[in-house]
N, C-alpha and C positions, 0 to 999 in steps of 0.2 A: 187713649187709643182712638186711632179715625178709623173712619166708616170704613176705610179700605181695610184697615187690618183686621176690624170686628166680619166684615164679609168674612173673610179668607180664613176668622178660626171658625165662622159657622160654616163655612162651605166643608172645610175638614173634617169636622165635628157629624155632617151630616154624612158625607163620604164613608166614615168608620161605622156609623152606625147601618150604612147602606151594606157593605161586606161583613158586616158581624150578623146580619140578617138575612136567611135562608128564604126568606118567603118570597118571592114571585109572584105574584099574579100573570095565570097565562090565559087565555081568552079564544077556546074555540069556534070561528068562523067557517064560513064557505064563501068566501069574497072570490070572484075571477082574479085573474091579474095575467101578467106578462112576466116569465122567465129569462133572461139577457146573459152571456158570459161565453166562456170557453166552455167545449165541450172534451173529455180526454184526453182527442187527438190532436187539441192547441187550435180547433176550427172554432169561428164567432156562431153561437146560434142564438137563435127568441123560439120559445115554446110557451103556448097558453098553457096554464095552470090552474090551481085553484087552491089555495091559502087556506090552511083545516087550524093552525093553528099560531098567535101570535102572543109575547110579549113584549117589555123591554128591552128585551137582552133576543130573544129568541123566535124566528118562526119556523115554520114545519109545514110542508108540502109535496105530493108526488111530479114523480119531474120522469120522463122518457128518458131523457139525452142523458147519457152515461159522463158525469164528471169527476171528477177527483177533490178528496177530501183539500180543506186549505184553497180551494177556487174560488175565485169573489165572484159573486152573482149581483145582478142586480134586479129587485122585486118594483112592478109598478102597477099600482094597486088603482083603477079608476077610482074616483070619487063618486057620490052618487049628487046628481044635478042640487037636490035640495040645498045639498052640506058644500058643494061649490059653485053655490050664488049663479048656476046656470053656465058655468066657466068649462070648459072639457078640461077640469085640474086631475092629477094624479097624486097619489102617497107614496113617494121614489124612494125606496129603502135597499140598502148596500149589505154585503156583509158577504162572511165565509164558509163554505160548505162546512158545517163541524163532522155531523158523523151523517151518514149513509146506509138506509137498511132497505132489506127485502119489502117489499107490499105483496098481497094478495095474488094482484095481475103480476106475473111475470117479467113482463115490458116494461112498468114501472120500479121507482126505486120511492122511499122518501126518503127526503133530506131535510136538517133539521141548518139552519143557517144561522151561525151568529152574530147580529147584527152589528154593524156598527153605530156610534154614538150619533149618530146626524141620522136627518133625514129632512127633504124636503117635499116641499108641495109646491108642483108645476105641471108643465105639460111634460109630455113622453119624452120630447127630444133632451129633455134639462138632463 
């Protein structure tokens, strides 16, 4: 067996045992960010934020702007100066409205996003 085939049964091996296990680790923050996407009525907006909770798979935030579940948003999370080497970098993370609830304030909603599998570090416009 070569290298490649021995990847490919561990990379599978480890894929099964990733969906046969329920455990997540989710991580609540208060990081600022920047909100990006369609809003409802199909108009581009950006709304500051602020990021209450992240995983792998999953973050959660209040958002103003009224979207529709299934909408790709895009999360841009500054870095703080230490952790990028003095760089203006950002943590650009993609993904889709999953569900949608009421918050406290009225004018707010949260929205919990499913992320997708990528994500990069760059500046704002990447």
């Amino acid at each position: 067996m070569n290298n490649k085939t021995r990847a490919k049964k561990a990379n599978h091996h480890l894929k099964g045992l990733e969906s046969s296990s329920q455990t997540i680790q989710e991580f609540s923050l208060s990081l600022p960010m920047t909100v990006s996407g369609l809003d409802s009525s199909g108009k581009e907006f950006k709304e500051s934020s602020v990021l209450s909770t992240i995983s792998s798979e999953r973050a959660t935030f209040p958002l103003k702007t009224d979207v529709e579940r299934h909408s790709p948003l895009k999360l841009v999370i500054p870095l703080p100066p230490r952790l990028a080497d003095g760089q203006p970098l950002s943590l650009i993370l993609k993904g889709k409205v999953r569900t949608i609830e009421a918050a406290v304030e009225k004018e707010v909603r949260i929205i919990e996003l499913q992320l997708d599998s990528r994500y990069f570090i760059g500046t704002e416009e990447t």
